[in-house]
C-alpha positions as CSV (number, residue, x, y, z in Angstrom):
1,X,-22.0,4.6,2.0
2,X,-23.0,6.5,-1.2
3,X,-21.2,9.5,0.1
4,X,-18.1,7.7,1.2
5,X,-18.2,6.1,-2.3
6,X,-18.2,9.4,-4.2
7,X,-15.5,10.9,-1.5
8,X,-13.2,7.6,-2.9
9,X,-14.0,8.6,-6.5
10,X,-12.9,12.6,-6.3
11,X,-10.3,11.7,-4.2
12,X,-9.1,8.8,-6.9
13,X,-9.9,11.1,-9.6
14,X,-7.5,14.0,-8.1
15,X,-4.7,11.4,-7.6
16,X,-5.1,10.7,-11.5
17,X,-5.1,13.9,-12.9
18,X,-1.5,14.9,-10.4
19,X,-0.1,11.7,-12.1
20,X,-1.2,13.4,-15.4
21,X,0.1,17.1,-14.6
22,X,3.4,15.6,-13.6
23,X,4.1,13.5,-16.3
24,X,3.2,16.5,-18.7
25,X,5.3,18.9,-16.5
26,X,8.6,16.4,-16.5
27,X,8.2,15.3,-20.4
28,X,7.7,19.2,-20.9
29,X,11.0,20.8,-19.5
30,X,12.9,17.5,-20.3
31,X,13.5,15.8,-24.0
32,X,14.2,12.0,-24.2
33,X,17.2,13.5,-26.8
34,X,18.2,15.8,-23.9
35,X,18.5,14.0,-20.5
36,X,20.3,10.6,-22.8
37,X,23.0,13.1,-24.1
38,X,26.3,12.2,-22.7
39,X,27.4,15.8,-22.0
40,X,23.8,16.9,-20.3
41,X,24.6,13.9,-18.1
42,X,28.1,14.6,-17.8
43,X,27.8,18.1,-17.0
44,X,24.9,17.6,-14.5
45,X,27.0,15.2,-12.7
46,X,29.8,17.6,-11.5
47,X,26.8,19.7,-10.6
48,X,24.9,17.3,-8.6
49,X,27.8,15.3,-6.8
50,X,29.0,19.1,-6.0
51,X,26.1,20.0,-4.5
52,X,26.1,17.0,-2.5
53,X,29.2,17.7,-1.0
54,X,28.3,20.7,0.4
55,X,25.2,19.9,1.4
56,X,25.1,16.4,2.3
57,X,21.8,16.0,3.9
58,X,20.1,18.6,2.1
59,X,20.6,16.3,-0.9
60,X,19.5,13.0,1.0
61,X,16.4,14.9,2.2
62,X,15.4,15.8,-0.9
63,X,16.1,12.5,-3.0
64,X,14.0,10.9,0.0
65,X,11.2,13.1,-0.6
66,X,11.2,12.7,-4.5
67,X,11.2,9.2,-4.4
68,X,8.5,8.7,-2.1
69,X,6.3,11.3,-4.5
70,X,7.8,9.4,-7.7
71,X,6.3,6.1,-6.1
72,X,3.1,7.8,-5.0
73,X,2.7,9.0,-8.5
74,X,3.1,5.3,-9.7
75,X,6.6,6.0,-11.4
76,X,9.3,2.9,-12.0
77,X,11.5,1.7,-8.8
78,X,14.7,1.1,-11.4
79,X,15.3,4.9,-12.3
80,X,15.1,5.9,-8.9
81,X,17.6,3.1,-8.0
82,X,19.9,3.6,-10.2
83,X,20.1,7.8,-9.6
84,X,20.4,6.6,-6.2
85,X,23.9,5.1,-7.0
86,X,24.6,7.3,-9.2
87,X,24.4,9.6,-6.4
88,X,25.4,8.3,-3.2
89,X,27.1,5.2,-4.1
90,X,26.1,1.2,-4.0
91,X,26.7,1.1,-0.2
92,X,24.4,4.4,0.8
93,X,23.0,4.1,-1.9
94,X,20.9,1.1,-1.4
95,X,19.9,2.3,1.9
96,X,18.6,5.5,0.9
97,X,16.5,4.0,-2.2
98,X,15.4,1.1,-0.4
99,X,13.8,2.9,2.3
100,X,12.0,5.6,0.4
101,X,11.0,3.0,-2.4
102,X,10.0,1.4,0.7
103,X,8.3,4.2,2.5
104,X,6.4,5.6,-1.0
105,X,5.2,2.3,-1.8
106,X,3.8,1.6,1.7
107,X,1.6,4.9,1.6
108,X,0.7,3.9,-2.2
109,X,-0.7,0.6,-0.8
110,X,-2.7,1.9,1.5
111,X,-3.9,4.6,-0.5
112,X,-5.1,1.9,-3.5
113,X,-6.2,-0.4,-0.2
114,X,-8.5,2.5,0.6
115,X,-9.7,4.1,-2.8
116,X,-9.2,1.5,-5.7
117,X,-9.4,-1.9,-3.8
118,X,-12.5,-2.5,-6.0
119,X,-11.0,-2.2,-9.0
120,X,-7.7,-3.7,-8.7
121,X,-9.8,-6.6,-7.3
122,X,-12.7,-6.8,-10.9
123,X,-8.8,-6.2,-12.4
124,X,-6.4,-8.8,-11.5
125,X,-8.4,-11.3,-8.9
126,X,-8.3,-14.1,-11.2
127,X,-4.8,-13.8,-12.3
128,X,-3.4,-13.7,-8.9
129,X,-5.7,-15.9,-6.8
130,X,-3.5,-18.8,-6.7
131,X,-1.6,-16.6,-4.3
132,X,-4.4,-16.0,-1.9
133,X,-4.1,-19.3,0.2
134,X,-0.4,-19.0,0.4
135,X,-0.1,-15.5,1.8
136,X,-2.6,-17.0,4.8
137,X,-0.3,-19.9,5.4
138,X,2.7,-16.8,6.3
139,X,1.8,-13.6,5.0
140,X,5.2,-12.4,5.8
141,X,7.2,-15.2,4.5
142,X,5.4,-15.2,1.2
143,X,5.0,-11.3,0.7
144,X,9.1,-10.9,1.0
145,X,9.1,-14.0,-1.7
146,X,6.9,-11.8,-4.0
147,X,8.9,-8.7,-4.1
148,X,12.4,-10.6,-4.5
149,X,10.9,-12.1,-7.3
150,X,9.3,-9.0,-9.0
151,X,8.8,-9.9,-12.4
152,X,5.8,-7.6,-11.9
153,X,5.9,-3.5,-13.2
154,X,6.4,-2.0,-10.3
155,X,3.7,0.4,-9.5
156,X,1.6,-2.9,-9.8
157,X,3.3,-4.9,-7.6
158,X,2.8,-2.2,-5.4
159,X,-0.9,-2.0,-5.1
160,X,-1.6,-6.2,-5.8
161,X,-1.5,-6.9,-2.4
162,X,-4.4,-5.1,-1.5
163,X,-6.0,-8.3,-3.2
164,X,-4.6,-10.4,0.5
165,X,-5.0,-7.9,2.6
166,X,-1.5,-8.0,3.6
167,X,-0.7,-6.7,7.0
168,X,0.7,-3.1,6.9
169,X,3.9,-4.1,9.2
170,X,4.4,-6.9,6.8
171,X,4.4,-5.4,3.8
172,X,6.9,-2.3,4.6
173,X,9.4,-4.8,6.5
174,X,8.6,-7.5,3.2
175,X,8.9,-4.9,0.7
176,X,12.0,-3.6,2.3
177,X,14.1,-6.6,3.1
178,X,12.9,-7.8,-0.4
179,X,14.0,-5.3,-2.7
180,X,17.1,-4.7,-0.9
181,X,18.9,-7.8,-3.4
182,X,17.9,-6.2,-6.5
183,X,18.1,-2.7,-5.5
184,X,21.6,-3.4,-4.2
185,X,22.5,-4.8,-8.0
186,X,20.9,-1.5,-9.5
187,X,22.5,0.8,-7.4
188,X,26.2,-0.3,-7.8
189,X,25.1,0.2,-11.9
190,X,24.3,3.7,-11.1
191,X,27.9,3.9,-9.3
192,X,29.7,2.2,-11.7
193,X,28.0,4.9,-14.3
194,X,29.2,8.0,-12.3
195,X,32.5,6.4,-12.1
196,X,33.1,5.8,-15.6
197,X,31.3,9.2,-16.7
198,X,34.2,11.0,-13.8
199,X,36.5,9.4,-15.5
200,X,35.8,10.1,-19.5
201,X,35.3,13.7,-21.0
202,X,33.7,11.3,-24.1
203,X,31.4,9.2,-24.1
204,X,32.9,5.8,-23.6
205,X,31.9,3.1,-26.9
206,X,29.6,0.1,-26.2
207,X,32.4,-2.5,-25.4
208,X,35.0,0.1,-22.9
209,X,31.2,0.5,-21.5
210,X,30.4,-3.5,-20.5
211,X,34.3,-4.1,-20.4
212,X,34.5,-2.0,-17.0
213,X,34.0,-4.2,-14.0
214,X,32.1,-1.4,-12.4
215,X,29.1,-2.4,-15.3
216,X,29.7,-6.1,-15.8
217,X,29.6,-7.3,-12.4
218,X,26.4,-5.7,-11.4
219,X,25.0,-6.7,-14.9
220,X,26.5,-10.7,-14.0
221,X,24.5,-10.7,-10.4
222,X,21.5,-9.3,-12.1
223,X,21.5,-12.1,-14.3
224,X,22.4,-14.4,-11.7
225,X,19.0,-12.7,-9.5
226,X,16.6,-13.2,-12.6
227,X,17.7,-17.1,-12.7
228,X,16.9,-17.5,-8.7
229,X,13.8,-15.7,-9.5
230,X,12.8,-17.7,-12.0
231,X,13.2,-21.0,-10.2
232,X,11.5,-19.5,-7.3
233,X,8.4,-18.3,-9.2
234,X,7.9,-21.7,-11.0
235,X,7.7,-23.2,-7.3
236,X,5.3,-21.1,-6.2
237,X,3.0,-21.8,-9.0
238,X,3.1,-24.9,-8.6
């Protein structure tokens, strides 16, 4: 046991220190002032929907693989969503992000199932424990519930199950069916961006910005989702 325990704490500790390496790696080569600039975005948009277009799965293949390593390395699902619409559109899109947000977070669950199940347990087993007795009455059922409600950072959310021992079947068809809603929302954001940024060689002022259906409808079901959620979470508490 000893040794198993001390494999689970160099393993653990050489998942921490890639997190670290590339965080400091991406923040390095990449300024916040840079990637927000309007012509940085602008100009790597022609170059990435280009690139698409001539190599179409090439491109899918590689966004798949970086999400499921940006999950893995406990990154946000949002970002990944909204590039994913950005990229491919609200219709693909949401397919593509919701099944590698789907597939990282599934191997990130059992890898904190295996190594920090401890931890996340001395952690947050008292704030979630009201949960425990209704994940047993239908793990499925419930576990979809909990990730269309989110509400939770999402690398969390992620790894909290390991506190019910949720099924591995049920949590990649829960997470997946779950997120869709929300990812879906997110995703035609990230369209509605490259849209507007094909269409304007300036940047567009705050008002043209939320005036353009393609960024106030999303934004209106988003809202819309959070309400749901809202009412849905204040049911299961009680």
């Amino acid at each position: 046991m000893d040794k198993i325990k001390k494999i689970k704490i160099v393993l653990g500790f050489v998942y921490c220190i890639i997190v670290l390496l590339f965080l400091w790696y991406f923040f390095k080569n990449f300024s916040f002032e840079e990637i927000s600039s309007y012509e940085f975005i602008k100009n790597n948009r022609d170059l990435i929907i280009n690139f698409k277009q001539n190599n179409f799965l090439f491109v899918i293949s590689i966004f798949f693989i970086f999400s499921i390593i940006w999950v893995m390395m406990l990154g946000f699902g949002i970002p990944v969503a909204l590039l994913g619409g950005f990229i491919f559109g609200k219709w693909l899109g949401t397919i593509i992000v919701s099944v590698s947000l789907t597939v990282g977070a599934t191997l990130l669950y059992i890898f904190a199932n295996f190594f920090l199940k401890e931890l996340i347990r001395e952690k947050f087993g008292e704030r979630f424990i009201f949960l425990k007795d209704k994940f047993k009455k239908n793990e499925f059922i419930y576990f979809f519930i909990y990730r269309f409600i989110g509400g939770i950072p999402f690398f969390l959310a992620n790894i909290i199950p390991t506190l019910f021992d949720v099924k591995i079947k049920n949590y990649f068809f829960g997470s997946l069916l779950g997120m869709i809603p929300g990812l879906f929302v997110i995703n035609s954001l990230g369209s509605g961006l490259e849209k507007i940024i094909d269409q304007n060689l300036m940047a567009p002022n705050f008002f043209e910005l939320i005036s353009n259906e393609e960024i106030y409808i999303p934004i209106i079901v988003f809202l819309f989702l959070i309400l749901i959620t809202f009412f849905l979470r204040k049911k299961i508490k009680s």
